[in-house]
C-alpha positions in Angstrom: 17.4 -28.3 6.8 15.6 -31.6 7.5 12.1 -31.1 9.4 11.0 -33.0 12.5 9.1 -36.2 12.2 5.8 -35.5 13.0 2.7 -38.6 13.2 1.6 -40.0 9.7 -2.3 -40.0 11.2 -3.8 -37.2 9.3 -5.4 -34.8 12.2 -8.2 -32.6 11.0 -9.8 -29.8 13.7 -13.3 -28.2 13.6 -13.9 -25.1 15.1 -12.2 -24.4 18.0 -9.9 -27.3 17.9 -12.8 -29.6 18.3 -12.8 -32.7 17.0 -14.9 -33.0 13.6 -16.3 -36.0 12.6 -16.3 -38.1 9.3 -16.6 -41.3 7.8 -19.0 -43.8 9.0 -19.0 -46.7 11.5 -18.2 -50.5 10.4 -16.7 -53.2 11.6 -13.6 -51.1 12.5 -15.5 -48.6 14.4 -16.3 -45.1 13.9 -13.6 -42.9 11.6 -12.8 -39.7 13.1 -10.2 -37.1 11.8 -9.3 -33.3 12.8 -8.7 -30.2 11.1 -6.4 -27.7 12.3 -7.2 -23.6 12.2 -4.1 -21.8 11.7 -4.6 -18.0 11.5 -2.5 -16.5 9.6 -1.5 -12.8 9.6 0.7 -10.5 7.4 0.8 -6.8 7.2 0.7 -6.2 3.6 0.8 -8.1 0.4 0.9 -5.9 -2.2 3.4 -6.6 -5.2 5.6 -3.9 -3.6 5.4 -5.6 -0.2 7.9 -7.9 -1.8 8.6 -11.5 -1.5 5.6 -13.2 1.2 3.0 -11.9 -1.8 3.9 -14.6 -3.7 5.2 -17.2 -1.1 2.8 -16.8 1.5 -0.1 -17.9 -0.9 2.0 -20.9 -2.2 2.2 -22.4 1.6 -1.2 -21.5 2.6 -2.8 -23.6 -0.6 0.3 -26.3 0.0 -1.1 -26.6 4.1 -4.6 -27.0 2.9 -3.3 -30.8 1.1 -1.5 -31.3 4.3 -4.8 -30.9 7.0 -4.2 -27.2 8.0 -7.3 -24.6 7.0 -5.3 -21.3 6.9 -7.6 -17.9 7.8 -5.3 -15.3 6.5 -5.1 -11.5 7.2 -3.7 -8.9 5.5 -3.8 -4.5 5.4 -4.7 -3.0 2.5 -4.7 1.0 1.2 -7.8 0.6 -0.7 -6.6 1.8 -3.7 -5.3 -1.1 -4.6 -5.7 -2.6 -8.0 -7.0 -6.8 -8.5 -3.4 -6.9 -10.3 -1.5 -5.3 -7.2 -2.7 -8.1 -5.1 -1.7 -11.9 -4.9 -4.3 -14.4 -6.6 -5.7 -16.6 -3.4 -6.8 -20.3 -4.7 -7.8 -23.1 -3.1 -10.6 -22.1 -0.9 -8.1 -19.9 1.3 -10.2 -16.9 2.6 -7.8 -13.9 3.2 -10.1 -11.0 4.9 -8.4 -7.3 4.1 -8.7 -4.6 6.3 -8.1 -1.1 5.8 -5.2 1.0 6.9 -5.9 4.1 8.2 -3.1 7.1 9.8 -0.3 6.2 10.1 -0.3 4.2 7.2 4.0 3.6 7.3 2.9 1.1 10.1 0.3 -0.5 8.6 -2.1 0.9 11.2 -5.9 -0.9 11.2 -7.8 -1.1 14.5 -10.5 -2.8 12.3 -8.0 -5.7 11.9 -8.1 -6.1 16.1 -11.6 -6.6 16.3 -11.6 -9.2 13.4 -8.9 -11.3 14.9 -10.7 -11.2 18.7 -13.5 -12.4 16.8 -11.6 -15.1 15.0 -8.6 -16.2 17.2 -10.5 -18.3 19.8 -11.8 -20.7 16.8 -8.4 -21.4 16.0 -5.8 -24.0 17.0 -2.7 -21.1 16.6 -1.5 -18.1 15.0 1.7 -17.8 12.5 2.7 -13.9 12.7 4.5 -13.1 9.4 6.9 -10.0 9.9 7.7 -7.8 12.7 7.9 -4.0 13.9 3.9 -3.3 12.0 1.0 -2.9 13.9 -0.7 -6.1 12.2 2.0 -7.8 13.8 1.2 -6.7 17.2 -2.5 -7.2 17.2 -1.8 -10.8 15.9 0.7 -11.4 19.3 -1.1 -9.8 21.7 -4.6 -11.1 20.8 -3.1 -14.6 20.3 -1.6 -13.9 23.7 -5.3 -13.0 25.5 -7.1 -15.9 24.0 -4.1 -18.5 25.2 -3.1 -19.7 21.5 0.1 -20.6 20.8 2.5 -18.1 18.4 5.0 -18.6 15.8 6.4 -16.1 14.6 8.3 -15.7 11.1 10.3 -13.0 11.4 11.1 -12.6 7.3 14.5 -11.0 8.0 13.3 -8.1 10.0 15.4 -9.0 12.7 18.3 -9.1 10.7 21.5 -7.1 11.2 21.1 -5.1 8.3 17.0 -4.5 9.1 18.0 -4.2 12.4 20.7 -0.9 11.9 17.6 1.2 9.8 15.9 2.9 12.2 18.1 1.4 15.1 17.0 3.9 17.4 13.5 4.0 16.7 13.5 -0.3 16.6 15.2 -0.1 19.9 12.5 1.9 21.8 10.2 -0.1 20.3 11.5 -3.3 20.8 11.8 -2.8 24.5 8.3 -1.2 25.3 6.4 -3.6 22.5 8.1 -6.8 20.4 10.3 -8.6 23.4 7.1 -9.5 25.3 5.3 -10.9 22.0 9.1 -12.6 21.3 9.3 -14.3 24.2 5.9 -15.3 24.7 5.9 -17.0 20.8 6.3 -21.0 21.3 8.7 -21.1 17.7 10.3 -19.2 15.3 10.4 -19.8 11.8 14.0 -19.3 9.7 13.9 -19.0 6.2 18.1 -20.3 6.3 20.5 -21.5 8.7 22.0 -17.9 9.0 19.0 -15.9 9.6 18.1 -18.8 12.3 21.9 -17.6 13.7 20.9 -14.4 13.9 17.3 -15.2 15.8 19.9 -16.9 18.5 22.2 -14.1 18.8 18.8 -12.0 19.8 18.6 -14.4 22.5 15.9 -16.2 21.7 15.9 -19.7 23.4 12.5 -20.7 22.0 12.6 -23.8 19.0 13.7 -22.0 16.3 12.7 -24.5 13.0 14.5 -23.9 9.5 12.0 -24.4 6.8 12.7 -22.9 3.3 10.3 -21.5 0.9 9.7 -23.9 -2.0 8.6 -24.0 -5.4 5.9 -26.0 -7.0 8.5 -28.1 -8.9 5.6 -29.7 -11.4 5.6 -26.2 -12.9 9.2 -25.5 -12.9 9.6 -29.0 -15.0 8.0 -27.8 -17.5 10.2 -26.8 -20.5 10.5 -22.9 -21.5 11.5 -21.1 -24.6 13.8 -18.2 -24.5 11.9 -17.3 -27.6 9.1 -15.9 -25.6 11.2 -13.2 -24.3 13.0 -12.1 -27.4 9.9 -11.6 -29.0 8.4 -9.0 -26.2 12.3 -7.4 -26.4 13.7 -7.9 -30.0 16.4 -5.3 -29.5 18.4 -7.7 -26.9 18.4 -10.8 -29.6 22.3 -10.3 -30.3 23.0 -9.3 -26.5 24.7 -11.9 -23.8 22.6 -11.4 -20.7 23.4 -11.0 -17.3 19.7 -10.7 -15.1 19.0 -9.0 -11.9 15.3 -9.8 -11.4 13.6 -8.3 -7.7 12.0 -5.4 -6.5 13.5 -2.4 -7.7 14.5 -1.2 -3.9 17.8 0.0 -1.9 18.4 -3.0 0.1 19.2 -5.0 -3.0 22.4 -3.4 -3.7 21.5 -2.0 -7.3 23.4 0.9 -7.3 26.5 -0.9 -6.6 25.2 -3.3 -9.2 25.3 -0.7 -11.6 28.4 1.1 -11.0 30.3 -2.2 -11.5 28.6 -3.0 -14.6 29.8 0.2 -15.8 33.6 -0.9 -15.4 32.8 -4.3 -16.8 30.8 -3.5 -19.7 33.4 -1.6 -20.7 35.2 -4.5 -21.7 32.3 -6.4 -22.6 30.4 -4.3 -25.5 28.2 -7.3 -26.3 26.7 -7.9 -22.8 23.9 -6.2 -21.5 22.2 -5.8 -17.7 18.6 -6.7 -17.8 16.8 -5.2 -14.4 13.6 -6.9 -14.4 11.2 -6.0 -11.2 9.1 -2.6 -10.5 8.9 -0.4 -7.5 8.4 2.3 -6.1 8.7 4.8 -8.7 10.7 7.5 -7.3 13.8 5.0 -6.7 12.9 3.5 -10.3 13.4 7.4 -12.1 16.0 7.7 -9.9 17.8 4.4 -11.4 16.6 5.3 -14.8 18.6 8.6 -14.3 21.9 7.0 -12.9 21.7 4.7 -16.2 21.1 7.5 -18.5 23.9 9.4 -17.5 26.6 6.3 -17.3 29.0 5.1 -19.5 26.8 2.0 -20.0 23.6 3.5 -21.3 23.7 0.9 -24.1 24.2 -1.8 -22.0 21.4 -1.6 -19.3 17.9 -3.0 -20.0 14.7 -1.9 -17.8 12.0 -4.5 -18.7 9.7 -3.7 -15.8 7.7 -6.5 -14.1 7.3 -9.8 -15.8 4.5 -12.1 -15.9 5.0 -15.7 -15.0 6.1 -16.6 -18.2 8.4 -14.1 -19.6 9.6 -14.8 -16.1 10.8 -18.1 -17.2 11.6 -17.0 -20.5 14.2 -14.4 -19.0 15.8 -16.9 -16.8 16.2 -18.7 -19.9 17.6 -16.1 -21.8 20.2 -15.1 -19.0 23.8 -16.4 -19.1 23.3 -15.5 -15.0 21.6 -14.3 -12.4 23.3 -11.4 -10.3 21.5 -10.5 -6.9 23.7 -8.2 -4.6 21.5 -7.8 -2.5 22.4 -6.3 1.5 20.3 -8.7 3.3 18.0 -11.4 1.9 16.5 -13.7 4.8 16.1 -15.9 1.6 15.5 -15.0 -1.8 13.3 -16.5 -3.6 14.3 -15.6 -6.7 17.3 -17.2 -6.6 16.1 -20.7 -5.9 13.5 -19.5 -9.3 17.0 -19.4 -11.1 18.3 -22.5 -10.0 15.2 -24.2 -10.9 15.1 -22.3 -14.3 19.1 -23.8 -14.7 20.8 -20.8 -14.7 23.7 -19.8 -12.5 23.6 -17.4 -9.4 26.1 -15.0 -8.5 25.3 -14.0 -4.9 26.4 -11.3 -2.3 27.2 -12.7 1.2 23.4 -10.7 2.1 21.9 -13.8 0.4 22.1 -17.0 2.7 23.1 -19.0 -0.2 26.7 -20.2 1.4 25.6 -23.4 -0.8 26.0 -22.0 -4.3 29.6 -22.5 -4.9 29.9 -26.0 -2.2 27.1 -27.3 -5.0 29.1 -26.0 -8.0 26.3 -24.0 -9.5 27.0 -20.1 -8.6 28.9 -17.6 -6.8 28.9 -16.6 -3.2 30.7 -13.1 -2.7 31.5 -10.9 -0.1 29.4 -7.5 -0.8 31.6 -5.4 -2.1 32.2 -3.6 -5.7 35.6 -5.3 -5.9 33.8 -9.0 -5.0 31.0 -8.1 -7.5 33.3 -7.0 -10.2 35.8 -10.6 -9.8 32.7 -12.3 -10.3 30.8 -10.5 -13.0 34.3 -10.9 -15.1 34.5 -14.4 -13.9 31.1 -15.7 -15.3 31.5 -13.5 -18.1 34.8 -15.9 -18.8 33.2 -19.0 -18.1 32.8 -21.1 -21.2 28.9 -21.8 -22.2 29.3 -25.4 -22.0 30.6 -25.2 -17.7 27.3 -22.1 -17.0 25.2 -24.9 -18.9 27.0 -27.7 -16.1 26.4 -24.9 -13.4 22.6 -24.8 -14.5 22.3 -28.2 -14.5 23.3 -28.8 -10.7 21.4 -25.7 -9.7 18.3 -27.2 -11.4 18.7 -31.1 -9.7 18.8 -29.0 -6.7 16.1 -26.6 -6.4 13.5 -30.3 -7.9 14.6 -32.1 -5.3 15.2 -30.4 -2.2 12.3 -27.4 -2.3 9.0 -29.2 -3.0 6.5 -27.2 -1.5 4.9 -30.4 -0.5 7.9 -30.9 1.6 7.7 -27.8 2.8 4.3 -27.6 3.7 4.8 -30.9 5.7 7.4 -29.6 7.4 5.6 -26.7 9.1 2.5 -28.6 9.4 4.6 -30.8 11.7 6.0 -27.5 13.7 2.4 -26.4 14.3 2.3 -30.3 15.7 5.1 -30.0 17.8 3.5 -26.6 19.6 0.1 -28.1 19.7 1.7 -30.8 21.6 0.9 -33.7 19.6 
């Protein structure tokens, strides 16, 4: 997954892509440096949206150090809550526009006229998402005013995104998203396999692997699993197996749970915590599977966590299950490597590297598969999930910096600009 090589001269643009001066003349000359305008546009980034609410903010501050302003766009109900929306730092501006009928599509004509205002000051525009109207708008406006696309598809065009809606995603892909395809300059992947999958669309265009990250100078600070046991006493004398993500279909819970119902069985000291909200119909509907299992006593909601129950959880956990049906990365999972703690993952999850690296599972998605290897971790001494941890943890530090990653797509965005 190694990014291109771009220059090492910083490059700052002004408005417009102009050159903007600083420093002062000397003996060498005058000092001039650029800063590049990267508009930035998602449809949503509520805490229900999912994963880009809290990546996308992460890579927006991390370009700043590396010479890129970011302009960012999102849709919002209105009705959202501060809480229900990511916390923006580092002087990014994200402008909020409201969505109006239909709403499913994210639908905001006042977003258009924004981003005609704003795309001819920038340098490009990185799409995030497909199949919404904010998506749209942000191709065809970048088309009019000449900027160059890139488009980071985030798994919508996935096999298993790909097959809901198939009919519908056909029409429109034909009458609206090939032109805005085919006229972006790069694709973004989040893995090698999702990057497969862009090629199998037939998509010629550079199509650039770059990861999310993790701000590793956090993650290497230590954690107590105290923290957590003190907000949930009544798991002290459980083992723990975690699923932490949205509460939604796509991530296999229901499966999840009727396996955990065969292998608590033979486990009575284990417990399932499901840690994540969502949207509350599926959540009751959960809530009412569990309730009416034969592992009742064995199944812990715990609702969203904050940051550091987070890492207190992870902590806790003997191992992280996700069985999820399509992940075009999972950023939780790299969270539990970096926390130490072992991954068992469905083949949904492009994390082929978990058992080559000797720290997790990599199954096929099935009950059967998820059942071998809930029993199998279960069996693992303490002492090999500890060794596990510890080669997931080296991992995740070294290889997912979001300083590296930053670089590496500020160096994309110099490839397209031509530099």
């Amino acid at each position: 997954m190694a990014g291109i090589q771009g220059s090492n001269s910083e490059r700052k643009y002004g408005e417009g892509g102009k050159p903007q001066r600083r420093g002062s003349t000397g003996g060498m000359g005058m000092f001039i440096s650029w800063v590049m305008q990267a508009i930035h546009v998602v449809a949503g980034l509520g805490r229900l949206e999912g994963g880009p609410s809290n990546t996308l903010p992460k890579l927006w501050s991390h370009l700043k150090t590396q010479g890129v302003d970011v302009s960012a766009f999102t849709t919002v109900t209105g009705r959202e809550k501060p809480s229900e929306l990511p916390a923006i730092r580092d002087g990014i501006v994200l402008n909020k526009t409201r969505r109006i009928f239909p709403r499913r599509f994210k639908f905001s004509p006042e977003l258009g006229q924004m981003l005609r205002r704003e795309m001819p000051k920038a340098d490009l525009c990185h799409n995030h998402g497909c199949w919404l109207h904010p998506n749209w708008l942000a191709a065809r406006v970048a088309r009019s005013c000449k900027k160059p696309l890139i488009i980071s598809p985030l798994g919508h065009l996935d096999p298993w995104s790909l097959e809901r809606h198939a009919w519908a995603k056909k029409i429109l892909r034909l009458l609206v998203e090939e032109r805005h395809w085919f006229y972006a300059s790069a694709f973004v992947a989040k893995s090698e396999v999702e990057a497969e999958n862009l090629r199998h669309l037939g998509l010629k265009q550079t199509i650039r692997v770059i990861p999310n990250g993790i701000d590793v100078e956090d993650w290497k600070k230590p954690v107590s699993s105290e923290l957590f046991f003190e907000r949930f006493p009544e798991l002290l004398n459980h083992q723990l197996a975690l699923f932490l993500s949205r509460l939604h279909p796509k991530k296999g819970i229901i499966s999840l749970l009727k396996t955990w119902e065969k292998v608590s069985a033979r486990h009575p000291d284990w417990c399932l915590v499901l840690a994540g909200g969502g949207d509350e119909v599926y959540v009751r509907k959960l809530r009412h599977w569990v309730d009416n299992s034969g592992c009742a006593g064995q199944v812990a909601f715990v609702g969203e966590l904050d940051w550091f129950l987070k890492r207190a959880v992870f902590v806790a956990a003997s191992f992280f299950v996700l069985p999820s049906h399509s992940e075009n990365f999972g950023q939780v999972i790299l969270e539990s490597l970096a926390s130490g703690t072992p991954v068992i993952a469905s083949r949904g999850c492009p994390w082929p590297e978990l058992e080559k690296r000797g720290c997790g599972w990599w199954m096929e998605n099935t009950e059967a598969a998820l059942e071998h290897a809930l029993e199998t971790s279960i069996g693992c001494p303490p002492v090999e999930l500890r060794a596990m941890g510890a080669r997931g943890r080296e991992w995740a530090l070294r290889d997912f910096d979001w300083k590296q990653i930053a670089g590496r797509m500020r160096d994309l965005y110099q490839e397209v600009l031509g530099h």
